[in-house]
N, C-alpha and C positions, 0 to 999 in steps of 0.2 A: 504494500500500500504506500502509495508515492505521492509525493504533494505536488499538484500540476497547476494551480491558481489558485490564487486568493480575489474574493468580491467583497464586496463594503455594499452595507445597506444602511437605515437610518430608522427607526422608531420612537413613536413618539407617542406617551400614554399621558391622560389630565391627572392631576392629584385631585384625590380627595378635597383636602384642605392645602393650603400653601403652606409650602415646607421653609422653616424659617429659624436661623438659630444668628447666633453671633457673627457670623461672619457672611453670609448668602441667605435670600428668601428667592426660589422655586416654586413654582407653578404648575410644569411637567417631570416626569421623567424621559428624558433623552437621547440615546442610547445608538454611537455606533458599534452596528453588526458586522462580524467580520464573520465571513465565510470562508472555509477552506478547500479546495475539492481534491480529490485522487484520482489515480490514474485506473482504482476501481469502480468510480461512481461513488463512493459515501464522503459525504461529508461532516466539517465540522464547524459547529456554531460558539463563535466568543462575542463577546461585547464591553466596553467601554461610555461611559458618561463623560461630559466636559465637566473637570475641577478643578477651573483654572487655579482661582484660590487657595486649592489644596497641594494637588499634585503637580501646578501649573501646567496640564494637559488641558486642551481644547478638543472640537470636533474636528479641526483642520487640521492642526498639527499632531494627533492619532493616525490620521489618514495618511498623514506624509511621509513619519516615520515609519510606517507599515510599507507603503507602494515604492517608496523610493531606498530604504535602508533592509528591512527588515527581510521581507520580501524576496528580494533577489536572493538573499544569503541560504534559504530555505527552500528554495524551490529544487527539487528533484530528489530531497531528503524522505528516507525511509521513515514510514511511521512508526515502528519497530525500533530503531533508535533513538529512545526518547529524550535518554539524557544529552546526544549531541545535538539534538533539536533546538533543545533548552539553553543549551550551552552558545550556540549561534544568535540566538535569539537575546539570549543577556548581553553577549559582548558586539550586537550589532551596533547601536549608539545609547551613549548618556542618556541617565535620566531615561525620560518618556516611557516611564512606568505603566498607564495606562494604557498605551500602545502593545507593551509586551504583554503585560496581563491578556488583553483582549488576543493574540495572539497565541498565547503559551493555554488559555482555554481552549481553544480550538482544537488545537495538540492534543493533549488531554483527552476531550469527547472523542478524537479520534483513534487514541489508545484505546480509548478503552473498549471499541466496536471493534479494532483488531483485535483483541482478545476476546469479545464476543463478553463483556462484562461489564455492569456497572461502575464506573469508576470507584465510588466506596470500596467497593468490594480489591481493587487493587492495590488502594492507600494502606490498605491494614482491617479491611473489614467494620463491623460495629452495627448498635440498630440503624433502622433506614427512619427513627424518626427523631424529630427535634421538635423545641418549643422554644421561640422567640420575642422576646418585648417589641413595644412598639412605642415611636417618638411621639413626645406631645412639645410639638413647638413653642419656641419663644413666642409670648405675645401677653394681654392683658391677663390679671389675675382671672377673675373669673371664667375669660376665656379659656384657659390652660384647664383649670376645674372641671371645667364643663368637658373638654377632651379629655381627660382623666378617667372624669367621670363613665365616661359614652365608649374606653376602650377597656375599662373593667367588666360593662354590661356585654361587651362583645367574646370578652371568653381571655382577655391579656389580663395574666398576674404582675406581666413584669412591666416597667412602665421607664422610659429612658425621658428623661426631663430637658430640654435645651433649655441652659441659660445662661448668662455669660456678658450683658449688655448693662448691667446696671445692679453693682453690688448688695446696696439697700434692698431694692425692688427683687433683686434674683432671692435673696433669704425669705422673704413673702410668699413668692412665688411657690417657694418650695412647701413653705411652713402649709398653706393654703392645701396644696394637693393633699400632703400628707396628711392633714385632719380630713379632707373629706374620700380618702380611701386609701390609707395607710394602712388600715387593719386587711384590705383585701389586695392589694396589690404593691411589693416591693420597689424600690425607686433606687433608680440611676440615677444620676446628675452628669451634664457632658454641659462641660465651660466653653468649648471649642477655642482654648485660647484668650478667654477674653475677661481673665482674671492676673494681678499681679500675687507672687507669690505670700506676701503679708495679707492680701484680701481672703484671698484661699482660706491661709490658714484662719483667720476670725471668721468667718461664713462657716467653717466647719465646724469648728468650736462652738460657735453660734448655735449651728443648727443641732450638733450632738448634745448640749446642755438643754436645748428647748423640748429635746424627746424626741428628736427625728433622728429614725435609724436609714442609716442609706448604703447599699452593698457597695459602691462605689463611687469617684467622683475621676469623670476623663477630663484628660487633655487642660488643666486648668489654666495653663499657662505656653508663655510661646513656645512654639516644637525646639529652637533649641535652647531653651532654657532651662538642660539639664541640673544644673545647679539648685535653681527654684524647685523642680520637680523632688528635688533631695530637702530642699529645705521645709518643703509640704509634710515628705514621709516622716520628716523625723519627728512633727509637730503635734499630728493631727492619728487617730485611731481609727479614720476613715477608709480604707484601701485606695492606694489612687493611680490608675490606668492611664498608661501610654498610650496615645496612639499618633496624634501627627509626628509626634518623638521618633515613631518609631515605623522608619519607611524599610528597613532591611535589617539582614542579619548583624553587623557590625555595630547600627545603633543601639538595637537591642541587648547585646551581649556587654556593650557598654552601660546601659541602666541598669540591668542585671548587677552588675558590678559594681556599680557606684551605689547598688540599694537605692536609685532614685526612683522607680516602679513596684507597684507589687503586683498588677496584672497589664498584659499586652496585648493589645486591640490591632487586631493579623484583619487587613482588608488587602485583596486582591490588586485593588486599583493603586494600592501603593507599594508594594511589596515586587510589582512587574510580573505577577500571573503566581500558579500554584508553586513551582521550583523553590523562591526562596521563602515562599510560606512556610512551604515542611521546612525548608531547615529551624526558621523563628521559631516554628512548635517545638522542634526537637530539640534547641537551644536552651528552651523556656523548659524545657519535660528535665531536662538534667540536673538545672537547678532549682528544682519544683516550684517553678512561677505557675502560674493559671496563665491562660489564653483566653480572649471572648476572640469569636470572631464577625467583623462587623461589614460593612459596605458602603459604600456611597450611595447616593441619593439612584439610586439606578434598577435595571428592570429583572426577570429573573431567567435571563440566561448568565450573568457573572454573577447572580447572586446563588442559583442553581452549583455550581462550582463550589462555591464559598461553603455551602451545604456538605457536600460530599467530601470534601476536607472536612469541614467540622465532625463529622458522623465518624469517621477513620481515624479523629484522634482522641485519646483519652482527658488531655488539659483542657480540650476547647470545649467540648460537646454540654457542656453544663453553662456556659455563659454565651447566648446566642443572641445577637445582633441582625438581624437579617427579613428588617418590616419593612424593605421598599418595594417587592409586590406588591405586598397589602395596604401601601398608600396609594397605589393607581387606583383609577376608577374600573379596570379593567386589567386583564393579564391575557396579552396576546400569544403569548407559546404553548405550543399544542403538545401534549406530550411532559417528558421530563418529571421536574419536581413540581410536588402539589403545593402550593401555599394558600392555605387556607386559615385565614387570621394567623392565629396566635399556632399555630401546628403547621408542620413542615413533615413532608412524607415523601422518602425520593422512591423512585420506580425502579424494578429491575433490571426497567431495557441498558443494552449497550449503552459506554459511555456517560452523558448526560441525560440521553434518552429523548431528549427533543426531535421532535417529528415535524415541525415545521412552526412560522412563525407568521398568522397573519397580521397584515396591516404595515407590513416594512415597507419604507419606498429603497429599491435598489439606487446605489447612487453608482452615474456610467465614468465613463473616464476622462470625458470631459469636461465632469462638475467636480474635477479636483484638480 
């Protein structure tokens, strides 16, 4: 099984509500499709979101590094050899993580149809099911309540809080949720950055002397302000999670080490596809860190992926990130994994199991 093209399509699902934290508010989910094909007929399906802000990827600049670097380097490579795939594919250019990810999924789905298996089933096995929190964005108190409220009545225990915009107001916010369904649903907190690390620490304090229990508090501060993230741990009784800290295995092994982390948040779109995921988990399995693993704002063909790794590994499969399905109004992929609310069910078929995806527009070679 031989890689003979790759195609680029484009998707585009409404949200629910507008997704809105500290640093972006979104509207859709967006999503380039990347296609792979063989010189058998199968194919495989990855995909990519623009995060500029995060990962600094775009929808162009995905497409570019793919057609013009990634691309060539790949083309006429055995599917069979997965780690030279992988290996082409990280050292084709810097950076543009999202590019490889959307790429190295593809790989992947189509490992795992050459061996006629679910991909879980290849990572190390595990159940085929998961349960996932679901984000209640930034925005007015009562509003957040009211989304609180309306995703515990839908069947979510776990409840990921964006706040991050206004220290006073962000402890409110919190205090708010947790009195009107704290007794029925557990709570994240994700700063996205937009806390200094002396705020951090008083909003935690804050909030663990007023009676709010919180299994975590991500990213409070800038990605690299590992020092801060050290000066949080050493402060506060809270658990407090990496994640823009932590785009690959070298960051990570470096918070691990400085005790500036106690859990690492593994999202595909930054890590440059499943390759150096596994290693982060297995980095993180040695020195018995937890892993959640989380996503970007994106649809469920890399969220699907994200799944299957989680399922396969032991640190991650308990701290599950993975509600941006379940913010669309719809889920256009046929096939694959189920997401349905708050529960995640991947399929036997090969691969990632996706059978097709309506509603994509192909994009041709002249709209790049």
């Amino acid at each position: 099984m031989k890689i003979t093209n790759i195609r680029f399509a484009k998707l585009s699902v409404p949200l629910i509500t507008p997704f809105k934290t500290a640093l972006r508010t979104v509207n859709n989910i967006e999503d380039i499709i990347v296609i792979i094909e063989t010189d058998v007929g199968e194919i495989g399906y990855g995909s990519a979101p623009a995060t500029p802000v995060i990962t600094g990827d775009t929808h162009g600049s995905v497409i570019a590094a793919i057609n013009t670097v990634i691309k060539p380097k790949i083309l006429g490579c055995d599917i069979a050899n997965l780690n030279e795939i992988t290996q082409l594919i990280q050292n084709a250019i810097v950076n543009n993580y999202s590019a490889k990810a959307a790429v190295e999924i593809a790989v992947y789905d189509l490992w795992g149809k050459y061996h006629n298996a679910p991909l879980y089933k290849l990572l190390g096995g595990g159940n085929n099911k998961l349960k996932t929190d679901i984000t209640i964005s930034v925005d007015g108190i009562d509003k957040m309540v009211g989304d609180a409220k309306k995703a515990v009545v839908d069947g979510f225990d776990i409840l990921k809080v964006k706040i991050g915009n206004d220290i006073h107001q962000d402890i409110k916010r919190v205090q708010a949720i947790h009195d009107a369904v704290g007794q029925k649903a557990q709570l994240r907190l994700d700063v996205n950055q937009g806390w200094t690390k002396k705020q951090t620490v008083y909003a935690a304090k804050a909030l663990e002397n007023s009676g709010v229990e919180l299994e975590l508090i991500e990213q409070p501060v800038k990605a690299d302000d590992f020092a801060g993230m050290l000066y949080i741990s050493e402060r506060v009784l809270t658990p407090i999670m990496a994640d823009e800290s932590a785009f690959g295995p070298k960051q990570v092994f470096e918070l691990i080490n400085l005790g500036a982390a106690d859990i690492i948040n593994i999202k595909l779109m930054k890590t440059g596809g499943l390759s150096h995921a596994i290693k982060i988990a297995d980095i993180a399995a040695i020195y018995h860190v937890d892993c959640m693993i989380g996503c970007m704002l994106e649809g469920s063909v890399g969220v699907a992926a994200a799944a299957h790794l989680a399922v396969a590994k032991a640190n991650i499969i308990n701290k599950v990130d993975l509600d941006g399905p379940a913010l669309g109004q719809y889920d256009p992929v046929i096939g694959g994994v189920n997401f349905d609310k708050a529960n995640i069910s991947l399929s036997e078929a090969p691969g990632l199991g996706i059978e097709g995806i309506d509603s994509m527009i192909e994009i041709k070679k002249g709209d790049f």
